[in-house]
N, C-alpha and C positions, 0 to 999 in steps of 0.2 A: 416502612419497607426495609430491606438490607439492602447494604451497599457497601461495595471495596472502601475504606478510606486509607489517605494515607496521614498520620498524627506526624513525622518525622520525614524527613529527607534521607535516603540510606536505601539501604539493600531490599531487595525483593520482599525481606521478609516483614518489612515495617508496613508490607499493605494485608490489611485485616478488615474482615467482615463484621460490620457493626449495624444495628439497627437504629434506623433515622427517622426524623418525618416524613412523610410524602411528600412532595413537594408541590405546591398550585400551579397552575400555567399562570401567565399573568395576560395582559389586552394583546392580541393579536398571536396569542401560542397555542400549541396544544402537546399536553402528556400523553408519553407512548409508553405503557404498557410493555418493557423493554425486553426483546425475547434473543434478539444477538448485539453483542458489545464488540466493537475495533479494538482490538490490542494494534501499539504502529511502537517501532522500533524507538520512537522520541518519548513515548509513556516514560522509559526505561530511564531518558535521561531524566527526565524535569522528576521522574521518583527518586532520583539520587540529588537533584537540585542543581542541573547543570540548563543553562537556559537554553543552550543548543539554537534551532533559529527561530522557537518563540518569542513573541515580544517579552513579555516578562513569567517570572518564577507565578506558580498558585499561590496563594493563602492556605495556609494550614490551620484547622484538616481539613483536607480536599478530597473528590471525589474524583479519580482522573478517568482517562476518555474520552473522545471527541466524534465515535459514531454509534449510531445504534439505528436500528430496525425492530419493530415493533407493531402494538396494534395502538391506535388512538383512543384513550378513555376518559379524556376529561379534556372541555375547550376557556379559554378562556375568551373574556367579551372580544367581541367583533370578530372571532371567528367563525365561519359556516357553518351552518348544523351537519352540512353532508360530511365536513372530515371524522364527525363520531362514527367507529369501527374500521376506519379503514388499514390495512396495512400500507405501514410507511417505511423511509428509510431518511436520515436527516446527517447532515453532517455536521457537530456543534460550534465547530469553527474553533478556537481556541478557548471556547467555555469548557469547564470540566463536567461532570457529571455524567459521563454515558455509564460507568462500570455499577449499575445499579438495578432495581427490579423497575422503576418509573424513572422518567427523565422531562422535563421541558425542555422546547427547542420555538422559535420565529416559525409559524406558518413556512414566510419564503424560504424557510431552510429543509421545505418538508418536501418529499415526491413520495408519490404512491409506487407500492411494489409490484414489478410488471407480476402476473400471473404463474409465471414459470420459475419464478426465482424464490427461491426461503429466504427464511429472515437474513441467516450467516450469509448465504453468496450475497445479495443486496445492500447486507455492510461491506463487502470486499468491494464491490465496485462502485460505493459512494466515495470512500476513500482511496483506496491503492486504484481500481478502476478508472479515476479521474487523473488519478497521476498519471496513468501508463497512455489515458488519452490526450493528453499535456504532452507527454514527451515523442511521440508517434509522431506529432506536427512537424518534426525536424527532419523529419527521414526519408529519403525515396526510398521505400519498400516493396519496388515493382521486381518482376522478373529482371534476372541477372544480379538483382542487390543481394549481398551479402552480409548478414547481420551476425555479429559475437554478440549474447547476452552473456555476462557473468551472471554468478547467483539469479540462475535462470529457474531453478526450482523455488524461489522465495515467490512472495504475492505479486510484485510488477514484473518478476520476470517469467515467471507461468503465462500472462497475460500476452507480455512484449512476444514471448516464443509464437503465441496461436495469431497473434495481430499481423505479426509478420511471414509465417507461414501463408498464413491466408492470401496474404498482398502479392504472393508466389518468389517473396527471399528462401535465398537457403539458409536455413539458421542453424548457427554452430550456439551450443547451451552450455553452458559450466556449471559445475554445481560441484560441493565436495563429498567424494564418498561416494559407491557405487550404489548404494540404496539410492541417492537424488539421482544420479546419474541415470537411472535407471527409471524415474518418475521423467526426466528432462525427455528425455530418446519416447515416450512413451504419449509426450504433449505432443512430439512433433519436431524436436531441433535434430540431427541430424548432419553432422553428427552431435553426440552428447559426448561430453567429455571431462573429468575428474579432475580439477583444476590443482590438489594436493600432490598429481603426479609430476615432478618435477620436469619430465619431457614433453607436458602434453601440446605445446605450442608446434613444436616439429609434427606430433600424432594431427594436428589439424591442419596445418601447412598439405602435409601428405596428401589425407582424405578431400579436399580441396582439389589438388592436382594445378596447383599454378595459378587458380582463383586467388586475389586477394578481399580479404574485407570491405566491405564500403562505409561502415556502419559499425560501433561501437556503443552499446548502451552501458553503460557504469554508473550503479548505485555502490560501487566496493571500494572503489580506487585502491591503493598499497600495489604491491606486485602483480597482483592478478592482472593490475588494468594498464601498468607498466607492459607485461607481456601481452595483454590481448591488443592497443593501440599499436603496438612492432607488427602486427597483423595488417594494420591498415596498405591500402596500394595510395595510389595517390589521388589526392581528391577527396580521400577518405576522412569519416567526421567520428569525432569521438564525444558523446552528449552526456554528458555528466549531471547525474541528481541525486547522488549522496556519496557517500565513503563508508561506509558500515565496515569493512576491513580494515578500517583503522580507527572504528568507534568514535563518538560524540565527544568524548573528553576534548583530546587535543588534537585530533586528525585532520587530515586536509585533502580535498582532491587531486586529483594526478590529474598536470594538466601541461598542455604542449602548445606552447605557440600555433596559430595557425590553423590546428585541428582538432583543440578542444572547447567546447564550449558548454557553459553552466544552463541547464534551460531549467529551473525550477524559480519559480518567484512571478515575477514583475514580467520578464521575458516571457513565461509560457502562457500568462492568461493575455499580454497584448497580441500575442498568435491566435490565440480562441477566439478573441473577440465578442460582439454583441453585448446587450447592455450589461449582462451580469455572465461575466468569462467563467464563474468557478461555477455557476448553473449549467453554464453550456457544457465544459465538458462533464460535468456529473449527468447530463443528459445523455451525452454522445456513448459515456461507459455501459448505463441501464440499454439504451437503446440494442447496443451491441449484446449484451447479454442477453436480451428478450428474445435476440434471433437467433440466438445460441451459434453466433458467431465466436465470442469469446466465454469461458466455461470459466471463474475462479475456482481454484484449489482453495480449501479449508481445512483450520487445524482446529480442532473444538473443544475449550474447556469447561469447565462446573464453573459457576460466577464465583461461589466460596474458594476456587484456587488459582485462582488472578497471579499470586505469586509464582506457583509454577510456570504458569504461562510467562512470567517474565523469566523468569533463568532459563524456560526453554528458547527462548526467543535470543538473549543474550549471547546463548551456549550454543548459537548456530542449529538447534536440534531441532528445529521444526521446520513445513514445507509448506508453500502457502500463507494466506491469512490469516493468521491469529485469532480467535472470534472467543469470545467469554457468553455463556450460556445461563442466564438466573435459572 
């Protein structure tokens, strides 16, 4: 089969397309036939060799990755005959190997793909879909809530905009650049607003009219979430699951006494609950997509240019989820 590997730690360009073995499933797996791949903003570190919140660095050469969607083509012992052909979508957890044409994965890490969804949206919502239903659990997102998404045109915040529209918040969306801005206003935030303009916190105060925030979703942290949290009125919560404006190197969340809090980890699957939390909300994400309650945005590349998709992803240039195409 081909497959991305990466032979080096380093820049985009050290991931290259090389022909490998297939790979077997082994007792209780089955091969998917890989027809959409996850690109997630932490590929980018651990391909530079930064461990960011992985447990540990890959083995080189690796195969990076950790979703795909696909058809099922080969089982191994003590799997069902019935999962032969079905379309799946699996999340590999911290195993590498999704950026490939075939992949293994655990049965229990496999869901069948509801009927309405392609391969691509089905990875958006096994991975960033389950996030964005992790982090919802903090929120009253009823009428009168007011939600800031920053990087509201990225994959959790396309998501977070229609989740909380839905719930009847008014959602103010950030995004940089009138092209996203114009994707944001277009999901449903409203206002949409260009986070590079140096006035836009006054242009939202305005359009508001005396409303304040209730609600802060940051995946950016740096200024942006510095200004969007000066939003908040009182009572107001600021939920913090990642820093992407200040990158995996050395950055750190923006965070306030009182009104911020980290919900990614330990915290957000003892909120999901039930016996297996990362099942349930990867259930809750499909579920909502099936009812086309929630619509993932996709960005779609050729599997051979894995590397683009990383500098586009690095360089802010893309909207939505990432998805690598064999």
């Amino acid at each position: 089969m081909h497959a991305i590997r990466l032979h080096a730690f380093g820049p985009a360009g050290n991931l290259v397309l090389d022909e490998v073995e297939d790979p077997a499933p082994g007792p209780g797996q089955v091969r998917v036939a890989v027809r959409a791949a996850g690109v997630h903003l932490l590929d980018t570190a651990l391909r530079e060799g930064l461990q960011g919140p992985a447990p540990v660095l890959p083995g080189l050469p690796t195969i990076p990755g950790r979703e795909v969607a696909g058809v099922v083509d080969a089982l191994g012992t003590g799997t069902p005959d019935s999962w032969l052909g079905r379309r799946v979508v699996a999340h590999l957890g911290f195993a590498p190997g999704g950026y490939a044409e075939l992949a293994v994965t655990d049965l229990a890490r496999v869901h069948e793909i509801p009927a309405n969804l392609d391969f691509a949206e089905a990875v958006a919502m096994i991975g960033t879909g389950r996030t964005a239903m992790g982090i919802v659990q903090f929120a009253d997102l009823g009428p009168g809530a007011v939600a800031v998404v920053p990087a509201a045109a990225g994959g959790i915040g396309t998501l977070l905009v229609q989740y909380a529209r839905n719930a009847g918040a008014t959602v103010v969306g950030l995004a940089g650049g009138p092209e996203k801005t114009a994707l944001v206003a277009a999901n449903g935030a409203d206002p949409a607003v260009d986070y590079r303009d140096p006035g836009w916190p006054a242009k939202v105060r305005a359009h508001l009219g005396g409303s304040e925030a209730t609600v802060v979703f940051d995946g950016v942290g740096g200024d942006v979430a510095r200004e969007a949290v000066a939003l908040l009125g009182p009572g107001g919560l600021h939920l913090v699951f990642g820093w992407s404006g200040e990158g995996l190197r050395d950055g750190a969340p923006y965070l306030v006494d009182g009104v911020s809090q980290q919900v990614l980890g330990p915290v957000m699957l003892e909120k999901a609950g039930g016996a297996d939390p990362v099942r349930t909300l990867e259930l809750r994400a499909l579920a909502e997509a099936a009812a086309g309650r929630l619509v993932p945005a996709v960005r779609r590349f050729p599997l051979a240019d894995a590397a683009a998709a990383h500098r586009a992803l690095e360089n802010r240039g893309t909207t939505g989820k990432v998805v690598l195409e064999p």
